[in-house]
One Martini backbone bead per residue (centre of mass of N, CA, C, O) as a GRO file, in nm:
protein
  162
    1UNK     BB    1   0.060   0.063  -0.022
    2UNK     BB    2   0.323   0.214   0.001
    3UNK     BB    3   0.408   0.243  -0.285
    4UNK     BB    4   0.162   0.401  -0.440
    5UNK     BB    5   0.238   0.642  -0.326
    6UNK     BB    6   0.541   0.695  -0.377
    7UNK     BB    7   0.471   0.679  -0.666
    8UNK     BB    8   0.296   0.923  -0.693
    9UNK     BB    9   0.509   1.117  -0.554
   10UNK     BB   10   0.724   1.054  -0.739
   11UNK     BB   11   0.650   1.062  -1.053
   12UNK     BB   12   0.324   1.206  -0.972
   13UNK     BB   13   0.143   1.460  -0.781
   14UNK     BB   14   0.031   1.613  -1.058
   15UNK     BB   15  -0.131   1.722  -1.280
   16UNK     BB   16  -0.076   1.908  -1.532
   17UNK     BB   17  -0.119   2.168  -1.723
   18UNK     BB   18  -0.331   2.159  -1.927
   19UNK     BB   19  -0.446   1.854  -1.881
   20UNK     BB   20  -0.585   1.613  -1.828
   21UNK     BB   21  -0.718   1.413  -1.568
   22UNK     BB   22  -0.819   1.177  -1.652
   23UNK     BB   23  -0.579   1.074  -1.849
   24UNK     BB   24  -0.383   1.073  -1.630
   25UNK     BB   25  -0.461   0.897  -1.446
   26UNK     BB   26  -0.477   0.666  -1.622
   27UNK     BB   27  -0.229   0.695  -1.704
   28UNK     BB   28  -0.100   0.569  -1.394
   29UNK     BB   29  -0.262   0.317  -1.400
   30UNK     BB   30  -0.102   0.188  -1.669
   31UNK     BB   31   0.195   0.196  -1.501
   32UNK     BB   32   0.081   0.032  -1.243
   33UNK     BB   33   0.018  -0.205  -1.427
   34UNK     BB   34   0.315  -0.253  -1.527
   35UNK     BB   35   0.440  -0.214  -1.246
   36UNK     BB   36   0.462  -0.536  -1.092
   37UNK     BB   37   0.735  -0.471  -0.861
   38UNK     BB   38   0.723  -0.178  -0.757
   39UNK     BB   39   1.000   0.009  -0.858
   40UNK     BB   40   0.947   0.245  -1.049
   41UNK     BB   41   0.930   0.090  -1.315
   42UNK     BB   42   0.964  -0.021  -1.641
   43UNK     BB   43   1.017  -0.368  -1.800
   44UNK     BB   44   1.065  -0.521  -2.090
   45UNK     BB   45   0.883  -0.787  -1.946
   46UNK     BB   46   0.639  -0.559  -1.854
   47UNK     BB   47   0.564  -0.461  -2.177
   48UNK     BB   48   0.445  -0.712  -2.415
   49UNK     BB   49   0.129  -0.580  -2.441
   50UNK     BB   50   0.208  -0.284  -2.531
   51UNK     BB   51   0.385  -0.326  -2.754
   52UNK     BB   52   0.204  -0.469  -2.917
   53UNK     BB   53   0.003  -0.188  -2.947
   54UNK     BB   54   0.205  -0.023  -3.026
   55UNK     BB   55   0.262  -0.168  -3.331
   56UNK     BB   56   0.014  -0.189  -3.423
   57UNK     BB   57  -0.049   0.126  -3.423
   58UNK     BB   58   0.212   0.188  -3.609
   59UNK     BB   59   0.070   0.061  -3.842
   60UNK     BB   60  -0.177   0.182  -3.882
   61UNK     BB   61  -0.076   0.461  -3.929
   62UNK     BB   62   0.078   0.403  -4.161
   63UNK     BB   63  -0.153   0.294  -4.344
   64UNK     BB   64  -0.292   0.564  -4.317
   65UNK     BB   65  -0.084   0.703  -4.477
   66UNK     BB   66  -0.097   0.547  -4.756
   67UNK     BB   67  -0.389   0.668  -4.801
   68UNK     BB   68  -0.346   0.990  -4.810
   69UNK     BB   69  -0.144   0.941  -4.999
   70UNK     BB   70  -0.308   0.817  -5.241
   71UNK     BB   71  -0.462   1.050  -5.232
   72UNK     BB   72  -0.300   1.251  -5.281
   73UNK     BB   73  -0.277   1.132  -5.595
   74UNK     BB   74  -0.547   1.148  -5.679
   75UNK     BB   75  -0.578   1.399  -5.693
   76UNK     BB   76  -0.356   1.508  -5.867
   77UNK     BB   77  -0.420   1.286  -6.112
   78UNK     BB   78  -0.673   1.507  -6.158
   79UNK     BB   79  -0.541   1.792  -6.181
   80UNK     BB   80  -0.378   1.646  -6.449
   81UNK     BB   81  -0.599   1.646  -6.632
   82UNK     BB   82  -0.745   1.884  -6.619
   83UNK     BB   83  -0.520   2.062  -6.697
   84UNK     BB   84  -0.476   1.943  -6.957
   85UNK     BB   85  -0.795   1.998  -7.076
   86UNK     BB   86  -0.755   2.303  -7.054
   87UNK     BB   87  -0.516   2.340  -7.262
   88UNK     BB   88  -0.600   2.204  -7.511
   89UNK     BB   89  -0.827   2.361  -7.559
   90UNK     BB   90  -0.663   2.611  -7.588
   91UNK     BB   91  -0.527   2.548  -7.824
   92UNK     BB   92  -0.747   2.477  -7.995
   93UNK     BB   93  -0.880   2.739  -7.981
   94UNK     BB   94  -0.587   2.906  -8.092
   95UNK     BB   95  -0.599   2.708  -8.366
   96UNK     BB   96  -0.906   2.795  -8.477
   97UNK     BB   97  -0.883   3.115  -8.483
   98UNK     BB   98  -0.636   3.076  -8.710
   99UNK     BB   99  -0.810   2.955  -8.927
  100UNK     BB  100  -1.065   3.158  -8.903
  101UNK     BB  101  -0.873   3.385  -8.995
  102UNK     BB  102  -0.786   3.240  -9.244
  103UNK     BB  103  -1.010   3.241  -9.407
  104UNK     BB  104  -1.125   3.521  -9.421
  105UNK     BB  105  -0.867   3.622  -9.549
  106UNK     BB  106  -0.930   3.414  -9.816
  107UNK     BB  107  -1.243   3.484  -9.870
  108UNK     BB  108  -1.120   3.843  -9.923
  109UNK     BB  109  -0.934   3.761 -10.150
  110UNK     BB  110  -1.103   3.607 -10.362
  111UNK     BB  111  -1.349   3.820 -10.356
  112UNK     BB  112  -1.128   4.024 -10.507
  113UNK     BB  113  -1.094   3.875 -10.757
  114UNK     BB  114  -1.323   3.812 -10.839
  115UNK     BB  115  -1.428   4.099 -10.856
  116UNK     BB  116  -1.231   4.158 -11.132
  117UNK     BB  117  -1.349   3.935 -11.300
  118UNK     BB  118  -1.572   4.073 -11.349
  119UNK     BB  119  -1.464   4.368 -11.427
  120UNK     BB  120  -1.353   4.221 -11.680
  121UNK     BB  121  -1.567   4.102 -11.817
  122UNK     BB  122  -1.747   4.404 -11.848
  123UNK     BB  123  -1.575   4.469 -12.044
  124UNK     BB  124  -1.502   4.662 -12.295
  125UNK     BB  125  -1.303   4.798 -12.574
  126UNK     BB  126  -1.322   5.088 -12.399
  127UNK     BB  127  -1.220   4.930 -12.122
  128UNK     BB  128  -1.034   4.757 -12.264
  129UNK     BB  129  -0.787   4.988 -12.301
  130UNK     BB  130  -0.809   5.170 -12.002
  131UNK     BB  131  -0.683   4.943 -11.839
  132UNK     BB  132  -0.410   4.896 -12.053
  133UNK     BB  133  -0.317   5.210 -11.966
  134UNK     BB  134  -0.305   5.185 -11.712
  135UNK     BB  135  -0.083   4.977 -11.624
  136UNK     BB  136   0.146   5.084 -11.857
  137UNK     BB  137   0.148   5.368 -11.724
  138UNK     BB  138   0.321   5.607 -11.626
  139UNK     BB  139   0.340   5.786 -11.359
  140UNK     BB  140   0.236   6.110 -11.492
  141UNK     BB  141   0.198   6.029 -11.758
  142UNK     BB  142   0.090   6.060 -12.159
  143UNK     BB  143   0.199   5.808 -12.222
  144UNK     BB  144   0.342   5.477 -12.408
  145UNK     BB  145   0.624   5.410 -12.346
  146UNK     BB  146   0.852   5.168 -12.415
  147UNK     BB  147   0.953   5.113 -12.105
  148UNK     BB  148   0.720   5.048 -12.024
  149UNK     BB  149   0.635   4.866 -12.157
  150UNK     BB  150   0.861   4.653 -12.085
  151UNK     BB  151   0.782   4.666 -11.785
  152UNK     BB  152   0.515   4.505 -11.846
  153UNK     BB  153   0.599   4.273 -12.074
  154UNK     BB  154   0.820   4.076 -11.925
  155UNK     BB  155   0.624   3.924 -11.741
  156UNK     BB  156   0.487   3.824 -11.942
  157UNK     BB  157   0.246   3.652 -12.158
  158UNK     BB  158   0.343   3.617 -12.518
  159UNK     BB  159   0.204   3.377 -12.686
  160UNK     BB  160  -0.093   3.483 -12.712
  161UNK     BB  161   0.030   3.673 -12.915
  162UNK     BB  162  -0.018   3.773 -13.278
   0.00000   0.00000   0.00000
């Protein structure tokens, strides 16, 4: 009986500052259940049974930890899967956009084509006279001089002129 005061009073005879009252109860008598020659101290002997529970906890907690990282790649490879699908949109998104815009400025070219076309188709013999004296003639003159004329023949198809 003398014992388990001296225990109590050699140990702890207070429980801690902010620790709970009962909690601290139970470790004293957790302590007090394990050291069975009542000597104030636990020998590896007298510990078989906590030992037991100590690594069955700490295999628990590691298996909790294995779960935990689990889910933190599972998290992650849903975030690389997310982020991949908005970057691909997103290049799609603007190679799509220069596409559509090369369309346009294609559409708005070849408009400008036919209708030169068409407005060549409408011309009369004193209409292609003025169209080709307008290409032909040097800016500010007032007629066809022969260098003019060459340097707008040298380029042009003559074969089918007669």
């Amino acid at each position: 009986m003398g014992q388990t005061q001296t225990r109590k009073v050699g140990i702890a005879n207070a429980c801690p500052d902010g620790y709970d009252p009962k909690k601290f109860k139970q470790i004293c008598h957790l302590f007090d259940k394990l050291d069975k020659d009542s000597n104030l101290g636990v020998s590896s002997d007298e510990i078989e049974d906590i030992a037991a529970h100590h690594v069955e906890n700490c295999i628990s907690r590691m298996q909790s930890r294995i779960k935990s990282k689990n889910l933190e790649f599972q998290v992650s490879k849903t975030q690389i899967i997310i982020d991949k699908k908005n970057e691909i949109d997103s290049i799609n998104e603007k190679y799509n956009n220069r596409t559509q815009k090369e369309e346009r400025i294609h559409n708005v070219n070849i408009f400008d084509i036919v209708t030169k076309i068409t407005w060549y188709q409408s011309l009369d013999k004193n209409g292609q006279a003025e169209a080709f004296i307008k290409a032909v003639m040097p800016s500010g003159g007032k007629h066809i001089d022969f260098w003019a004329f060459f340097d707008y023949m040298k380029t042009r198809d003559i074969k089918n002129i007669e």
